[in-house]
C-alpha positions in Angstrom: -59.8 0.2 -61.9 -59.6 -2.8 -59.9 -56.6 -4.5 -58.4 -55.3 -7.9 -59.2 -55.5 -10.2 -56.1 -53.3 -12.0 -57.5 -50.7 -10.2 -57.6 -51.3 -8.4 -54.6 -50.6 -11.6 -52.7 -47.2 -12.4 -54.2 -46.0 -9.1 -53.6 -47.0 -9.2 -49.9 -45.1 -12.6 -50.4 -42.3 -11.3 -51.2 -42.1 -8.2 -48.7 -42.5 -11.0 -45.8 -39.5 -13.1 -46.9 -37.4 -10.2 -47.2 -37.9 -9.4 -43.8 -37.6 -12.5 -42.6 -34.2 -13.0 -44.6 -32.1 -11.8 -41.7 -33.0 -14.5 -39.0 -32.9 -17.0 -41.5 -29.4 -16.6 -41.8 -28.8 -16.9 -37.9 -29.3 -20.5 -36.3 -30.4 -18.7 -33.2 -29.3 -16.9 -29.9 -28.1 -19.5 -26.7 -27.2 -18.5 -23.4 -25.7 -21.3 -21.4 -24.7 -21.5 -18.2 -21.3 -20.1 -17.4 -19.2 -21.4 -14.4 -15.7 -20.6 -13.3 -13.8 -23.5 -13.0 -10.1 -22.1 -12.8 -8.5 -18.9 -11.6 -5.1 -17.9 -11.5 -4.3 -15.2 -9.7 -1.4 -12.9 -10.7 0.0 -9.8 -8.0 -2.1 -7.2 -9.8 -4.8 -8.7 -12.0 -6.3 -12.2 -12.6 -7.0 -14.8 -15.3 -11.0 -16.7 -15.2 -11.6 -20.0 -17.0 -14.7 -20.7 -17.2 -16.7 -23.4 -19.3 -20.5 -23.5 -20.8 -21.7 -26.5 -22.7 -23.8 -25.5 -25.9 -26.2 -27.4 -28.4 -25.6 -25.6 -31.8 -27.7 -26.2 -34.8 -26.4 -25.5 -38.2 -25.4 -22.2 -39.5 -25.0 -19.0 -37.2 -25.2 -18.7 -33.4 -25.4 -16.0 -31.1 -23.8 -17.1 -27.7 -24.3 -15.0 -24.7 -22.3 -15.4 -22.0 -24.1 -13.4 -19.2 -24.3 -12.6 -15.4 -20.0 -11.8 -15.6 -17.6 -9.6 -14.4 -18.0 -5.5 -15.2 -14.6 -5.4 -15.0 -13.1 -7.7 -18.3 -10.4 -6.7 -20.1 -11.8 -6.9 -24.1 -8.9 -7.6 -25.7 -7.7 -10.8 -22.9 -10.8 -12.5 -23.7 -10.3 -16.0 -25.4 -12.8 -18.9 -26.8 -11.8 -22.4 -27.5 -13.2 -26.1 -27.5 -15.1 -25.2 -30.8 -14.6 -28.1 -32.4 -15.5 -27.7 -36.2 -17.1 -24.4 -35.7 -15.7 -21.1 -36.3 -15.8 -18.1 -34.5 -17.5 -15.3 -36.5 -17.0 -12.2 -33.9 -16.2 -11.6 -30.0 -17.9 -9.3 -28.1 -18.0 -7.6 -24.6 -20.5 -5.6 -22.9 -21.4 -3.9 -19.8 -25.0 -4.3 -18.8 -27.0 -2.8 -16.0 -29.9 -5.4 -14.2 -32.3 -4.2 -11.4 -32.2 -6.2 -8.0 -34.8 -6.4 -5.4 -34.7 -2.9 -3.8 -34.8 -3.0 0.3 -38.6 -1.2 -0.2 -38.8 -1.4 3.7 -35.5 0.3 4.2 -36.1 2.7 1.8 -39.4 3.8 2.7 -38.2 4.2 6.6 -35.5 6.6 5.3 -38.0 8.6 3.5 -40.0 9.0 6.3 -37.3 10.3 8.1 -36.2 12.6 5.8 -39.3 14.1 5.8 -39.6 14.7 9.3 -35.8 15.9 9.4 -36.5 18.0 6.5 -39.4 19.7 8.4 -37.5 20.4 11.7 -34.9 22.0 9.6 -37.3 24.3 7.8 -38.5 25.1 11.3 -35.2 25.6 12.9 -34.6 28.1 10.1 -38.0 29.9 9.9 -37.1 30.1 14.1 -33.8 31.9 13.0 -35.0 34.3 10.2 -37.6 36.0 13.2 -34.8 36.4 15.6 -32.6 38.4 13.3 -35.3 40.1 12.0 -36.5 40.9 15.5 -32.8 41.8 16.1 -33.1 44.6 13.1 -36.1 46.3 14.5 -34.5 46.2 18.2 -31.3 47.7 16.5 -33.5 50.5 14.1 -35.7 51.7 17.0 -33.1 52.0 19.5 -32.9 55.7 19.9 -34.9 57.1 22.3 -36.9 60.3 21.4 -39.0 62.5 24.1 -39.9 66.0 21.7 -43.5 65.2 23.7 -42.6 64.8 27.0 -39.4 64.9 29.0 -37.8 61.2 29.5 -36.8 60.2 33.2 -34.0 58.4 34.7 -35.8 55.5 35.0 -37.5 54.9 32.4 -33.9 55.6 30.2 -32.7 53.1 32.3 -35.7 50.3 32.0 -35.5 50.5 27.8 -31.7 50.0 28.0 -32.0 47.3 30.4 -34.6 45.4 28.2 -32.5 46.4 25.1 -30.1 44.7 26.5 -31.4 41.5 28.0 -33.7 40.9 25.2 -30.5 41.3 22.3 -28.9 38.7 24.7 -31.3 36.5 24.4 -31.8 36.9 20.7 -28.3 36.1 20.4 -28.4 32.7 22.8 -31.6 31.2 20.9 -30.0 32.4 17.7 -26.8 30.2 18.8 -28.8 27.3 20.3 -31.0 27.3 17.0 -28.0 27.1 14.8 -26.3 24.3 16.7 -29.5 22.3 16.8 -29.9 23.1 12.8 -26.9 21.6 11.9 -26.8 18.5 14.1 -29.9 18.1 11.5 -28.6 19.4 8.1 -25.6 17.0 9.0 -28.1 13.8 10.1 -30.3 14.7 6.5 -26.9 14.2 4.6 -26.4 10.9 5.8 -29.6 9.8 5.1 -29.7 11.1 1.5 -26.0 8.8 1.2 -27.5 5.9 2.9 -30.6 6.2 0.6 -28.1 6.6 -2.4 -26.2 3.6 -1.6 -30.1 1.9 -1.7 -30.6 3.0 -4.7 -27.3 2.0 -6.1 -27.7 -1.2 -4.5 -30.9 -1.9 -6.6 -28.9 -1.6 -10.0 -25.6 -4.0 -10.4 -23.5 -4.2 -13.0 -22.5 -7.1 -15.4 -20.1 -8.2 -17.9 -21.6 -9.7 -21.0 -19.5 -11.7 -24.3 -21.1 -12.4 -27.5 -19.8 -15.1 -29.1 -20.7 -15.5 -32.9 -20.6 -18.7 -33.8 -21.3 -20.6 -37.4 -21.1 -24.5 -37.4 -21.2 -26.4 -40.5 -23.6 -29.1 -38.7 -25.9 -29.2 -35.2 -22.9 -29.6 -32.5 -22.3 -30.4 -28.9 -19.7 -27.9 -27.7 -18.1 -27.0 -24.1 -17.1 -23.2 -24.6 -13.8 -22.5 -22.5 -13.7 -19.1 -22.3 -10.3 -17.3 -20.4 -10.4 -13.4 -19.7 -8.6 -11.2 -17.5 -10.2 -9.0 -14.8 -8.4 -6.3 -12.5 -9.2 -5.4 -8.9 -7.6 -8.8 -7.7 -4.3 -9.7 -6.9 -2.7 -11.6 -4.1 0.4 -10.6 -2.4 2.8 -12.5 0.0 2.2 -12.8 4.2 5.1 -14.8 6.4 5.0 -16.0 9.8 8.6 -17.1 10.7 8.7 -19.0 14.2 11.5 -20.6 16.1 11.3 -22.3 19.4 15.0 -20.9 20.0 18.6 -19.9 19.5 19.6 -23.6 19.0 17.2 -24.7 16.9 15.7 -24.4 13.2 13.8 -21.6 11.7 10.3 -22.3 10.2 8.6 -20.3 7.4 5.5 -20.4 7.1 4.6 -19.2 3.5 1.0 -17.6 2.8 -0.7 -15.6 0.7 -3.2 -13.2 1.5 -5.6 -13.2 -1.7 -8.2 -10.3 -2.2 -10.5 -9.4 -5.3 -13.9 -7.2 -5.6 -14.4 -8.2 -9.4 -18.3 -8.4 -9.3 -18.0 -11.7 -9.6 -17.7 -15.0 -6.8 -15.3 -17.8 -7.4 -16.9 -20.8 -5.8 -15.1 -24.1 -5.5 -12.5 -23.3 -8.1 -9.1 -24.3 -8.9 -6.8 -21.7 -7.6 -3.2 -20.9 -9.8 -1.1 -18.2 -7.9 1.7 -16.6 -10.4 4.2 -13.9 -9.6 3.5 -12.5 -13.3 1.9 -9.2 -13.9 0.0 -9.0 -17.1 0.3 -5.2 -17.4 3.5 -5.3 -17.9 4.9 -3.6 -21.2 6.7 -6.9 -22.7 8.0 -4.5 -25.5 11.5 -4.4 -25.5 13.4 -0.9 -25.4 15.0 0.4 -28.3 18.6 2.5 -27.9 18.5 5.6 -30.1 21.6 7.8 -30.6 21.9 10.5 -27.8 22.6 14.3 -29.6 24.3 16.8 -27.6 22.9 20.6 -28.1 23.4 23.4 -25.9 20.3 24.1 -23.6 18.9 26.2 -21.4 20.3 26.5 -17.3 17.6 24.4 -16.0 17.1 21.0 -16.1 13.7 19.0 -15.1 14.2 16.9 -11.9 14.9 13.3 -12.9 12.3 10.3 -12.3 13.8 7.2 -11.4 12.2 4.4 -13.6 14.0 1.4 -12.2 11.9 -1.8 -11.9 11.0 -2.5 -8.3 9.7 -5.8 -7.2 6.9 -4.5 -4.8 3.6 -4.8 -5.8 0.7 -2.1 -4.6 -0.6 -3.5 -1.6 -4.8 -2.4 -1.0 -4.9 -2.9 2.7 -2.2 -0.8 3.6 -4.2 2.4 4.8 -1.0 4.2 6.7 2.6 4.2 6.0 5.5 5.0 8.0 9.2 4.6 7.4 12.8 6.7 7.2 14.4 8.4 3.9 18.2 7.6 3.8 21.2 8.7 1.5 23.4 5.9 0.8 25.6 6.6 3.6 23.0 5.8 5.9 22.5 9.7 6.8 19.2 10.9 7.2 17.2 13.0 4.7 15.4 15.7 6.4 12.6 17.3 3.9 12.0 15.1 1.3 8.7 15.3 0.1 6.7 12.3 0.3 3.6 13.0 -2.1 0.7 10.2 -2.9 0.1 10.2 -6.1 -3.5 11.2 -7.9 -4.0 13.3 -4.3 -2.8 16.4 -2.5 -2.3 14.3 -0.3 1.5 14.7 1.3 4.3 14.8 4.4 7.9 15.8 4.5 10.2 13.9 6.3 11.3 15.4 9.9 14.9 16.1 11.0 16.1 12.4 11.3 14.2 11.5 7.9 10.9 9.9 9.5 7.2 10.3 7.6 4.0 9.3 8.2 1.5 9.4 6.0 -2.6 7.9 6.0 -3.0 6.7 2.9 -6.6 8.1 0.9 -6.9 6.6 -2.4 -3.5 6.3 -4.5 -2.0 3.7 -5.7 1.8 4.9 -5.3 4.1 7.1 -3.3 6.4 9.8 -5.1 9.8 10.7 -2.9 11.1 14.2 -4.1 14.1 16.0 -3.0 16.1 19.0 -4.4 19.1 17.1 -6.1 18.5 13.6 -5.9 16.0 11.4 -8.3 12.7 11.3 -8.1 11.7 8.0 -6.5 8.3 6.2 -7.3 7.3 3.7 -5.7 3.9 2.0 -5.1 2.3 2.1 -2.0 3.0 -1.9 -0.7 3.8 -1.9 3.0 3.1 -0.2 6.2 6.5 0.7 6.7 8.7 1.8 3.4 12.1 2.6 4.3 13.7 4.3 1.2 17.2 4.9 -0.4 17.7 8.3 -2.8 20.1 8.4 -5.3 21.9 11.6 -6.3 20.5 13.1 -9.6 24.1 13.9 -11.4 23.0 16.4 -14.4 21.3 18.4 -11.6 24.1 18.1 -9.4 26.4 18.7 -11.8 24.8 22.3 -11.9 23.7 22.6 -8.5 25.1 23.4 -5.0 22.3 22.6 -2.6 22.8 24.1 0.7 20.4 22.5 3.2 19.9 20.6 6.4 22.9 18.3 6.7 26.2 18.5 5.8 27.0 15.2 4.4 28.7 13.7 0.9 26.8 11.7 -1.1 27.2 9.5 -4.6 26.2 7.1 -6.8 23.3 6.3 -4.2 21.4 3.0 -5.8 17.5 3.7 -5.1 16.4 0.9 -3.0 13.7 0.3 -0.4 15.2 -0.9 2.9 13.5 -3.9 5.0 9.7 -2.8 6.4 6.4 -3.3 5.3 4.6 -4.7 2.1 1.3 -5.1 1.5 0.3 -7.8 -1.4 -1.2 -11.0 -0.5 -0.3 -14.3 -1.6 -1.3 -18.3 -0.6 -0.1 -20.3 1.2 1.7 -23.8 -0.4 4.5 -25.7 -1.0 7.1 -24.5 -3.7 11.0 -25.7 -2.0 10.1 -29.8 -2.5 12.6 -29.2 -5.0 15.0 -28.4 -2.6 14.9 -31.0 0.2 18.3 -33.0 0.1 20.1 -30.2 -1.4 20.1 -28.0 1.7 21.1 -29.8 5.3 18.8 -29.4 7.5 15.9 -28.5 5.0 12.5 -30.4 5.7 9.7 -29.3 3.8 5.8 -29.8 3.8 4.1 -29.1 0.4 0.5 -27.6 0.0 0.8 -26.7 -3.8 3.1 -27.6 -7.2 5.4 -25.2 -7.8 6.3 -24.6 -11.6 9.2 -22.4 -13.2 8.4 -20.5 -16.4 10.4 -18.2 -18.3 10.0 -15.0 -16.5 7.9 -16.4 -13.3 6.8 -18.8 -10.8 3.4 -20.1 -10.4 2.0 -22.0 -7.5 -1.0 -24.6 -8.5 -3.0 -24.8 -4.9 -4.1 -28.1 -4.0 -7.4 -27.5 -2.8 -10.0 -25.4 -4.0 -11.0 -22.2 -2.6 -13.9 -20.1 -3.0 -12.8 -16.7 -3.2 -16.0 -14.3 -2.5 -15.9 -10.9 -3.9 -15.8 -8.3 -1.2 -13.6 -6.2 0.7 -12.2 -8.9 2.9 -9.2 -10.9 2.5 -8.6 -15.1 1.9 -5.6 -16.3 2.8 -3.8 -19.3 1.4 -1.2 -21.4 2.6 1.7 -22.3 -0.1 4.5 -23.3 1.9 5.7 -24.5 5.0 9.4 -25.6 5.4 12.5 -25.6 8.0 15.8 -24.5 7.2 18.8 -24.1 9.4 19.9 -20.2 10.3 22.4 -18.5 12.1 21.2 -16.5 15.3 23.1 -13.4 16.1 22.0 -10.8 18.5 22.9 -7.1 17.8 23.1 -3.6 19.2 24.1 -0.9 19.0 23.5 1.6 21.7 24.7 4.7 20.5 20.8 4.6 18.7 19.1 2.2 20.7 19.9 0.5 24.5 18.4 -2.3 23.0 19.1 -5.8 22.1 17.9 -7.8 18.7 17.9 -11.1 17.8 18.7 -11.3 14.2 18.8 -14.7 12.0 21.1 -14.8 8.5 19.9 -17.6 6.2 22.1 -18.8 3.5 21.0 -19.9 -0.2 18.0 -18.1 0.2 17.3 -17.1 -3.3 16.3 -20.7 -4.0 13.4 -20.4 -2.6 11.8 -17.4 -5.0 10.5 -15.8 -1.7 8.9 -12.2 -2.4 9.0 -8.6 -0.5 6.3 -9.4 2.1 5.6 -8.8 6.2 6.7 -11.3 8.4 5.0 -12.4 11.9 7.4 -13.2 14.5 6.9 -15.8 16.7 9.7 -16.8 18.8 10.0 -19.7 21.6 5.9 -19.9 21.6 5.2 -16.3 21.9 3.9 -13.1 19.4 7.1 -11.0 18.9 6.4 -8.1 16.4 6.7 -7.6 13.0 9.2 -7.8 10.3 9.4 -7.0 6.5 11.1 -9.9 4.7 12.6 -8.7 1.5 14.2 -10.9 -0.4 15.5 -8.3 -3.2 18.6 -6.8 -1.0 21.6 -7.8 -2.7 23.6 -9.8 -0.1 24.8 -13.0 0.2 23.0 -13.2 3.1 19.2 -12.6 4.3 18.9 -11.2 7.5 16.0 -11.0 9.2 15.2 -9.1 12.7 13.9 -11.0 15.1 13.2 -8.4 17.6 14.6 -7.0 20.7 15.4 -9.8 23.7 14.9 -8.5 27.1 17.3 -11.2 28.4 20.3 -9.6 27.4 20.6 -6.3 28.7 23.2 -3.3 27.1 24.2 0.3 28.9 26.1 2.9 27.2 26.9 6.0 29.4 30.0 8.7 29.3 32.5 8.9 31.7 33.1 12.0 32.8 36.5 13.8 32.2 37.7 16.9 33.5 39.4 17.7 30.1 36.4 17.1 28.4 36.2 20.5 27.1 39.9 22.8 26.9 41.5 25.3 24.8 44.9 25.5 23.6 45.3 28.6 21.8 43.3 29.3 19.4 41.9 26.1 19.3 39.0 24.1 21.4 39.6 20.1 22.5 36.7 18.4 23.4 37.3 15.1 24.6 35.1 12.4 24.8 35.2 8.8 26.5 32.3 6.1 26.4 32.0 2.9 28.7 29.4 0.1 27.5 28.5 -2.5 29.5 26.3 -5.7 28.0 25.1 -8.5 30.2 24.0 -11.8 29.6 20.8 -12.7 31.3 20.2 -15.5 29.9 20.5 -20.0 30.2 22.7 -20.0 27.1 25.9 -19.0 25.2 25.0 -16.1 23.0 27.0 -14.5 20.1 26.8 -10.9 20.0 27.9 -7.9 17.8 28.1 -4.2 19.6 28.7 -1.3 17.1 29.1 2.3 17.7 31.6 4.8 16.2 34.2 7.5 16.1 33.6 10.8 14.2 34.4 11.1 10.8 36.2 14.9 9.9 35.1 15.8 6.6 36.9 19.2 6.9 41.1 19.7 7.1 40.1 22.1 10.1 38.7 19.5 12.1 40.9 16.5 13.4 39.9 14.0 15.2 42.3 12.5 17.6 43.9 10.1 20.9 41.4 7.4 19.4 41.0 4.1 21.3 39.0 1.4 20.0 38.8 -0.8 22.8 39.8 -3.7 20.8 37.0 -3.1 18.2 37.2 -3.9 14.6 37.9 0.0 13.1 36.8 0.7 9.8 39.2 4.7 9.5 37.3 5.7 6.2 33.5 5.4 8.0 34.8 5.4 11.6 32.6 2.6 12.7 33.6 0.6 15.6 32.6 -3.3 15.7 32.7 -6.4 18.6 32.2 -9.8 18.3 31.4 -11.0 21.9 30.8 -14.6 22.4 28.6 -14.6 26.0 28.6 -17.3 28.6 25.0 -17.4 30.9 25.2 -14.2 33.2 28.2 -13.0 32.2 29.1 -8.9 31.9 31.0 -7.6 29.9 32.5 -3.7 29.5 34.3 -1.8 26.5 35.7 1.6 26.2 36.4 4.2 23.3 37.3 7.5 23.5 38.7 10.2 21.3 39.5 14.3 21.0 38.1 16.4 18.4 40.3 19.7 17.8 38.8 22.7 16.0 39.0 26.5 15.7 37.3 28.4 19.2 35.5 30.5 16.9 33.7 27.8 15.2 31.0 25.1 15.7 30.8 21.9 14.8 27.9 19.6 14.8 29.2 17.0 17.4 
């Protein structure tokens, strides 16, 4: 029976236009060119623009945007300049491309390896004999004579070789092992630096696939906005004043950093104190039922909203853990979190602590909330607040013996890590401050919920590990200078500054270089969210002006009467001006405060300070002429049972 060719041919026909029914109904695929054009920059977190001009025939496209970031948030990704067109679908990817392997490099690393490899193996074949030369020595140590009588010499030759020659087995045994792992360890880091090669040779890359259907061939210039983490940008100060007398200049940057996978060359750079990733869902009350529980009660978490960012570069932080009356906290535990990695604070509430990989620091002490707080300065000083459920069940008997209440959780002045640029933001301001001058680097715009800063310039922002700093802002405003002591703590002398109206100027937590008259004074943490009417900012300590506190010594310094012991106490301080100018000065110490009806604390004399009864704290204003001296006096008696002690 024979086939109809016919037939056979329409059939074939028909088999080919179903297959080629699918592509048909796509226009085609187009990968344009992709470049950034804009960035803004947010204090964890970033927003690309960039733009690709397309040529799109009729019906359905396949746009590939290619060669992007591995690190895109899907759902942030937006299209637009499509004219008539539609958007079908969105996309995103992660894609892996091969780069140009360092064959050279790689090839000399295997070449050592192999010869490491080898001296190891021989190292440990050198090993294996000597023990097993040790057994036999050890097995075949006995000496037998049933054939003939040993003497004294020769008893005395085999012990003597025994000897020397287990010795010696021993040394090369040592010597071998040293030597072996000087090699295992030098064939590790080979293997990482050949991994890291390897690595090297593959790279990731974001890809989005646009879908695209356009009713007629069209010219269109695809904006395309996403958002990216591992960037950020938090703020850096350098405050400088040529002296006492005259103006204080800020000098507002920001320090940018990002490792995204993807350069930014020549773009427009947007700096925002907005975080994307923060929950904008409002919180819903619900009705709070009371039911009896059981004794214990989980330690509370404090979830206030800090303003501090997480800072990358910090890799160490220091700093002190207070109460609210100022007291130190002696071990609190100071954990970073993800790691088991942690410190407790010492006796007068210091930690230190290198920092590995986390992001935050968690502050935990029996009692008082849970503080958590992420990791944004070199030096967090840190308020705890009492937990009052637990304390309401709780007597904690510990290191100090001290009152505490209704402690607000805040970080006190020190270190903060987040970069930020440098421009001008206060333009606003000039005429409304005296003394105000102001020299603009950027256009500073209010929103809603935050301030951005549009830089001038363009930057090109490379990703890697390093930092790009920015220049926002650069104005003078008048300040007050004050120095300060208080030698009690310190027999030393700072220069502090107060600056009035400065929450105009939407400053952020951030470290501070001080310069002052021409030279490199320390460093400072600026933090703009202590609630005073006033900022004050430390200056550092001024040689010129030199303070002495010593006791005066008082043969009823220690007496009984009775049943009770006096000890008397009686302080001189003596503070010198050293210095060309008038200087205003304010000298604290204190008197002891009893917190027990046994205790009393009298015969107190101020000196003529300023005496606050309730905290016992003793202040002087001193206004200084040049080289003038300048002494004060307090004393006072503290009377309490013989039988007891009391922490004086």
């Amino acid at each position: 029976m024979h086939k109809c060719p016919f037939k056979t041919n329409y059939t074939m026909k028909r088999i080919l236009l179903l297959l080629l029914l699918p592509s048909l109904m796509f226009a085609g695929e187009v990968k344009p060119k992709s470049t950034i054009k804009e960035v803004t920059i947010y204090r964890s977190g970033a927003q690309v623009t960039s733009e690709a001009v397309v040529n799109l025939p009729k019906g359905v496209s396949e746009v590939y945007l290619t060669g992007l970031s591995p690190l895109i948030d899907q759902n942030s990704i937006q299209v637009s300049g499509l004219k008539d067109a539609s958007i079908l679908s969105i996309s995103y990817s992660v894609n892996y491309i091969d780069k140009k392997a360092d064959t050279g490099k790689m090839n000399l690393i295997e070449a050592q390896l192999t010869e490491k490899s080898r001296s190891y193996t021989v190292l440990q074949n050198l090993i294996t004999g000597l023990r097993e030369e040790q057994t036999l020595l050890t097995s075949n140590r006995a000496l037998k004579g049933e054939q003939q009588s040993l003497t004294v010499a020769q008893v005395t030759a085999f012990a003597q070789y025994y000897r020397e020659r287990h010795a010696a087995i021993q040394t090369e045994i040592y010597d071998a092992s040293i030597k072996s792992n000087a090699i295992n360890k030098e064939i590790s880091d080979l293997q990482q630096e050949y991994s890291k090669l390897t690595s090297a040779s593959r790279e990731q890359r974001g890809e989005i696939l646009v879908k695209i259907d356009a009713p007629a061939p069209v010219a269109l210039n695809l904006i395309t906005k996403y958002n990216v983490s591992q960037a950020g940008w938090f703020p850096i100060y350098d405050i400088k004043t040529k002296g006492i007398r005259q103006p204080l200049s800020i000098f507002y940057k920001a320090h940018v950093y990002q490792n995204t996978g993807e350069d930014w060359n020549d773009v427009k750079v947007t700096l925002s104190t907005g975080d994307p990733n923060i929950n904008n869902i409002k919180p819903e009350v619900l009705p709070q039922y009371l039911n009896f529980i059981q004794e214990y009660r989980a330690q509370q978490t404090s979830t206030k909203s800090y303003g501090y960012k997480y800072n990358p570069t910090v890799k160490k932080v220091t700093g002190v853990v207070l109460d609210q009356t100022g007291m130190p906290i002696p071990g609190v535990s100071v954990v970073e979190q993800g790691t088991n990695n942690s410190v407790q604070t010492d006796f007068d509430g210091n930690y230190s602590l290198t920092v590995r990989n986390g992001q935050n620091l968690a502050f935990t002490f029996v009692g008082m909330t849970t503080q958590i707080l992420p990791i944004y300065a070199q030096q967090m000083n840190v308020t705890m607040e009492d937990d009052v459920q637990t304390l309401s069940e709780v007597v904690v008997e510990g290191y100090r013996n001290t009152s505490r209440s209704d402690v607000a959780a805040t970080t006190v002045t020190s270190k903060t890590i987040e970069g930020r640029p440098n421009a001008s933001f206060i333009s606003t301001l000039e005429g409304q401050i005296p003394g105000l001058n102001v020299s603009t680097g950027a256009t500073k715009e209010m929103g809603v919920t935050n301030v951005t800063f549009k830089i001038d310039k363009p930057y090109t922002i490379a990703s890697t590990e390093e930092v790009t700093v920015i220049t926002i802002d650069q104005f003078d405003m008048p300040a007050t200078y004050e120095y300060f002591t208080a030698p009690l703590l310190n027999e030393n002398v700072f220069l502090t500054v107060r600056v009035k109206d400065w929450e105009k100027f939407d400053l952020l937590p951030g470290e501070a270089n001080i310069y002052f008259e021409g030279s490199f004074a320390g460093k400072t943490f600026l933090d703009p969210l202590q609630t005073t009417e006033e900022l004050v900012i430390s200056l550092g300590v001024d040689p010129n002006v030199i303070v002495e506190r010593k006791q005066i010594d008082d043969l009823k310094a220690k007496s009984f009467l009775g049943g009770t012991r006096i000890i008397s106490k009686n302080y001189e301080i003596t503070v010198r001006n050293n210095k060309a100018t008038d200087i205003e000065l304010v000298l604290m110490d204190r008197i002891p405060v009893s917190q027990n009806k046994e205790i009393k604390v009298e015969e107190v004399k101020t000196g003529g300070a300023d005496y606050d009864e309730k905290k016992g704290l003793l202040t002087w204003k001193l206004n200084m002429k040049p080289k003038e001296s300048v002494k004060k006096q307090l004393s006072y008696e503290v009377r309490y049972p013989k039988e007891k002690r009391v922490n004086m």
